[in-house]
N, C-alpha and C positions, 0 to 999 in steps of 0.2 A: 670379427669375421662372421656372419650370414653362411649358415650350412643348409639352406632351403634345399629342398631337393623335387625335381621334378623330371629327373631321368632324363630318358629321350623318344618321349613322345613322336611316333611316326609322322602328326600333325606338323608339329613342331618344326622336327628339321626336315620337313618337304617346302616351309614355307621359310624357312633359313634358306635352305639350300637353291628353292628356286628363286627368290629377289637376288642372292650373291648370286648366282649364274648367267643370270637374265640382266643385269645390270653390266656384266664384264662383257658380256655376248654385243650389248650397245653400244660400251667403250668400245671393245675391240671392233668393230664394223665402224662407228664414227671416225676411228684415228686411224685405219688403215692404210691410209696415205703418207709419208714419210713429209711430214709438213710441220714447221716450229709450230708449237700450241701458244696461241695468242692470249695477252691477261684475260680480256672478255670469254673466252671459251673456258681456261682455266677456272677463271671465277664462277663461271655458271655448273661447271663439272661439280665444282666442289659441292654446291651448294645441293646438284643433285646427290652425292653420295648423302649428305648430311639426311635427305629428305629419306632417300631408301632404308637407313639407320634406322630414323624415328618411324618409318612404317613399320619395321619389327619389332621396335618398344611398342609401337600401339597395339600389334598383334599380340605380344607376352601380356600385357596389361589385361586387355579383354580374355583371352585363353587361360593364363595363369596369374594373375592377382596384379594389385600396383605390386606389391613387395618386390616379384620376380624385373616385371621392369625397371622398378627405381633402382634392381643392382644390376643391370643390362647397361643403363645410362650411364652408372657409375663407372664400370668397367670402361665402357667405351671412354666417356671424356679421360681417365685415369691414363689409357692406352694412346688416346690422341696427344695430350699433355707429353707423355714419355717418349711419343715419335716424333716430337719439336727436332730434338738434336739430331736423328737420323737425316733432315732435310737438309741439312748444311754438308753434313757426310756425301749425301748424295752427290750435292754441289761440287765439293771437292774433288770426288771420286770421275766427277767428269770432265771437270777440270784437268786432274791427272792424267788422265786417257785422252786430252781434247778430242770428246767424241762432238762430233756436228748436232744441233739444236734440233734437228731435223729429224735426229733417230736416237736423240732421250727418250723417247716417251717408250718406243719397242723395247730399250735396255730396261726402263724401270717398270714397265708390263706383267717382263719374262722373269723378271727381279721379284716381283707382289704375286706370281706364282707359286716359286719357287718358297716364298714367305708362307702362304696358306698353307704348306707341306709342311714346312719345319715349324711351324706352329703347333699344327695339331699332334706334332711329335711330341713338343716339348710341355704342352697341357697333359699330353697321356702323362707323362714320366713326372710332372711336377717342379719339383724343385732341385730335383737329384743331378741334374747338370752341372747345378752351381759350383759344384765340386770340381770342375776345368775353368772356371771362369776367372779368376783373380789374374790369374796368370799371362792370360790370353787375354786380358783386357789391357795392362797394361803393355804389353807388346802394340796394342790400337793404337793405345792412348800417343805412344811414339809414332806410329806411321800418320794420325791427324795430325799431329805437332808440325811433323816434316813437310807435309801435303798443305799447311796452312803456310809453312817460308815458302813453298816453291809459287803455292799463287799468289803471294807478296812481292815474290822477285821477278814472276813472269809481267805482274804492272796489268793486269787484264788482258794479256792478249791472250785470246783465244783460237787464234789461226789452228787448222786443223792440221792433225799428226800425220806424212808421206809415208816414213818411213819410222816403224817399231823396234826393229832389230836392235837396238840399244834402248831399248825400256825395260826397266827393272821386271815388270810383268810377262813383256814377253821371253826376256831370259830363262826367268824360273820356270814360266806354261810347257816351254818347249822340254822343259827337262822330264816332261810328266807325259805330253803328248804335243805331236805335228803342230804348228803353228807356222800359220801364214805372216810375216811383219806387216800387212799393210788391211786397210778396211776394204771390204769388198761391196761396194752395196749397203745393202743392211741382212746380211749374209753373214749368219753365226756361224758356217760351218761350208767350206768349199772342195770338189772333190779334184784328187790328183791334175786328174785330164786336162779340169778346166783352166789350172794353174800353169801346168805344163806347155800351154797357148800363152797364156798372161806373160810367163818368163819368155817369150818369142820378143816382148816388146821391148825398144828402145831406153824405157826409163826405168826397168827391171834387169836392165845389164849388170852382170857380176853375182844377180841374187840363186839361190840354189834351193832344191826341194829336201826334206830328209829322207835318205833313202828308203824307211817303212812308213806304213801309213798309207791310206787309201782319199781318207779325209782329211781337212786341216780347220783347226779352229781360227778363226778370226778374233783381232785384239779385242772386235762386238762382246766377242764371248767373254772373252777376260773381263772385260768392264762388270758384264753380269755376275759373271761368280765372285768378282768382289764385289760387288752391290750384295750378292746372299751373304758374304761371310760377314758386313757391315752389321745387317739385320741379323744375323743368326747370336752377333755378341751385344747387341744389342738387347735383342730378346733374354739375358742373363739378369737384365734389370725389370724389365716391362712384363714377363709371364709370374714371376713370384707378388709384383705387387697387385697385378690383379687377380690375383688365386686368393691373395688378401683378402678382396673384396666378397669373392662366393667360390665355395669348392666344388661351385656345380658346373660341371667340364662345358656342357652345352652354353650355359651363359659365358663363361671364362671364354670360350672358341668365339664365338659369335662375336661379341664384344670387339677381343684382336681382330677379328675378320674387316670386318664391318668396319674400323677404326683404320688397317693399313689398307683398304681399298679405296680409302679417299687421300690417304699420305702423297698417291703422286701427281694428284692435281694439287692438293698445293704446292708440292713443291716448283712447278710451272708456275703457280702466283709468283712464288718467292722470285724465281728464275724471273719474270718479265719485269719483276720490278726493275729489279737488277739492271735491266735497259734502259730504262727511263730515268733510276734515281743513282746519280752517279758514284756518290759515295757507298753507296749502301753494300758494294761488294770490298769495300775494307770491315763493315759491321762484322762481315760473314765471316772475313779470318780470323776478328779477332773474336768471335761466336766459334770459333775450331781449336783454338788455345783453350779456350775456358773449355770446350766439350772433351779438350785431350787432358788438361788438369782436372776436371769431374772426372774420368772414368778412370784416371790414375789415384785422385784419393780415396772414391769407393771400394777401387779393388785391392790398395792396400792397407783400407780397414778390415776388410773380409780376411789380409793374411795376419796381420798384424793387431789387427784391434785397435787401434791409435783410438779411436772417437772420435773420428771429425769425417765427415761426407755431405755431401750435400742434395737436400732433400728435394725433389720435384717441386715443386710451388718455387721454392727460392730459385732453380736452375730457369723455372718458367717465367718468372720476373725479371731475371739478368739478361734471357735472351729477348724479350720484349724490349727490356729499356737500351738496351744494345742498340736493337733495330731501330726503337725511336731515335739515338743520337744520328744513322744513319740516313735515315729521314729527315730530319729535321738539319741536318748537315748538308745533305743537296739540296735542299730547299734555301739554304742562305748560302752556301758555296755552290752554284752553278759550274758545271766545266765550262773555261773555257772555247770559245770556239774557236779551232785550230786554222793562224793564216793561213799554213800550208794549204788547206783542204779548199780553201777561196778562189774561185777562178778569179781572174787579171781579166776584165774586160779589153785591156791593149793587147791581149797574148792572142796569136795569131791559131787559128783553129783549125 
């Protein structure tokens, strides 16, 4: 482990702070429009996150020495490697919600907010967290397990959710706070009034408002705050192995920063492949079995001690060669193309 120290130069995080600000400022104003992100957009986002990264290794290099950036790099690639399996999660987590393609990108936005918060929490504090995590992981490790048979048994349909009132999420939300059952928009949060009109319509017959409450959370929201709690147990693996790397909080922060603001354009790679390579959405279940047995035998090494977990490189390799059978499986297994979908040139129009 590398204990370099270089504090926190005023320089420093003015020019951390403006390239991460100044780059979300660009996403957020380019994607402002509730519109699926296409692979080419996707691909080219990525590539600029990658680039705005390597401008602040080029800055630590020149400011403070190669040493400082070669462990900035480290961290980062270390941090990108460990958010491999968050992108499947993600997947899932949208799958579960069938939230529309259309208003992923707001859910995983207000999600990699939310992430820069609870990062810089869990860099103050270190590693002391880890003391909740065994536990709370494998409770994960079951609900990926379950979330990987339900998009097995749904067969890809993705048709979007009417009606929530029977979703495990909105059961519980409401038990905490108002929840609306249906999507509004792309509307986290809707007030009494405007509900109280909604419930006037035809296809809201029979539905009821809770009698306190002013606001009401949208299932929007739900998706969100399980996107944070994905990342937040998530980060019980990813914040201690790159403390590893340097205990200097600035580079540890930066590193995570810089590494989950590029997490959600790939995960839109991953997503469009997914439309074009037909298999490739059974890789990703069976990429959610191994990521719920990873996080079940990690965390019951940590209580038990057994000796066997499995180290990033190896998790990084299985989910590669995974996606390659994917790949390489719609490539020689084409779907079908459905008669049904065929118009009948004799059928009368």
């Amino acid at each position: 482990m590398e204990n370099t120290v270089i504090g926190f130069p005023p320089l420093t995080m003015a020019v951390f702070a403006g390239l991460a600000i100044f780059a979300l400022a660009v996403d957020l104003f380019t994607h402002k429009n509730d519109k699926p992100v296409t692979l080419l957009n996707a691909s080219l986002w990525s590539i600029f996150w990658v680039v705005i990264s390597l401008a602040f290794a080029g800055f630590l290099y020149f400011d403070h020495g190669p040493e400082v950036a070669s462990l900035f790099i480290t961290g980062y690639a270390l941090e990108k490697v460990l958010s491999v399996d968050n992108l499947f999660v993600f997947m899932a987590i949208f799958a579960w919600f069938k939230i529309p393609d259309a208003l992923r990108h707001r859910v995983l936005y207000w999600g990699i907010i939310g992430a820069i918060v609870f990062r810089m929490i869990f860099v103050a504090i270190g590693t002391g967290l880890l003391a909740f995590g065994p536990w709370v992981e494998i409770v994960f490790a079951l609900i990926v397990a379950w979330t990987a048979v339900m998009m097995l048994k749904s067969g890809g349909n993705d048709t979007e959710e009417e009606d929530y009132s029977k979703h495990i999420a909105y059961r519980f939300g409401k038990k905490l706070f108002p929840v609306w059952p249906k999507l509004y928009g792309h509307n986290f949060f809707v007030r009494r009034e405007v509900l109280e009109d909604e419930l006037k319509k035809p296809e809201n017959k029979g539905m009821s408002l809770a009698t306190k409450g002013t606001v009401f959370a949208t299932p929007l929201f739900l998706c969100v705050f399980v996107v944070e709690i994905s990342d937040v147990l998530f980060a019980f693996d990813s914040v201690p192995a790159v403390i590893a790397v340097s205990r200097e909080p600035l580079i540890v922060y930066s590193a995570m920063i810089f590494a989950i603001l590029g997490l959600r354009t790939m995960y839109f790679v991953l997503e469009a492949l997914k439309r074009y390579l037909v298999h490739l959405e059974k890789a990703v279940v069976a990429l959610l079995f191994f990521i719920a047995g990873k996080l079940a035998l990690n965390a019951t090494n940590h209580l038990f001690h057994h000796g066997y977990d499995i180290d990033p490189n190896t998790s990084l390799i299985i989910v590669l060669f995974v996606l390659m059978i994917g790949i390489v499986a719609s490539v020689i297994f084409p779907e079908k193309e459905d008669d049904s979908n065929v118009s009948n040139p004799n059928e009368n129009v």
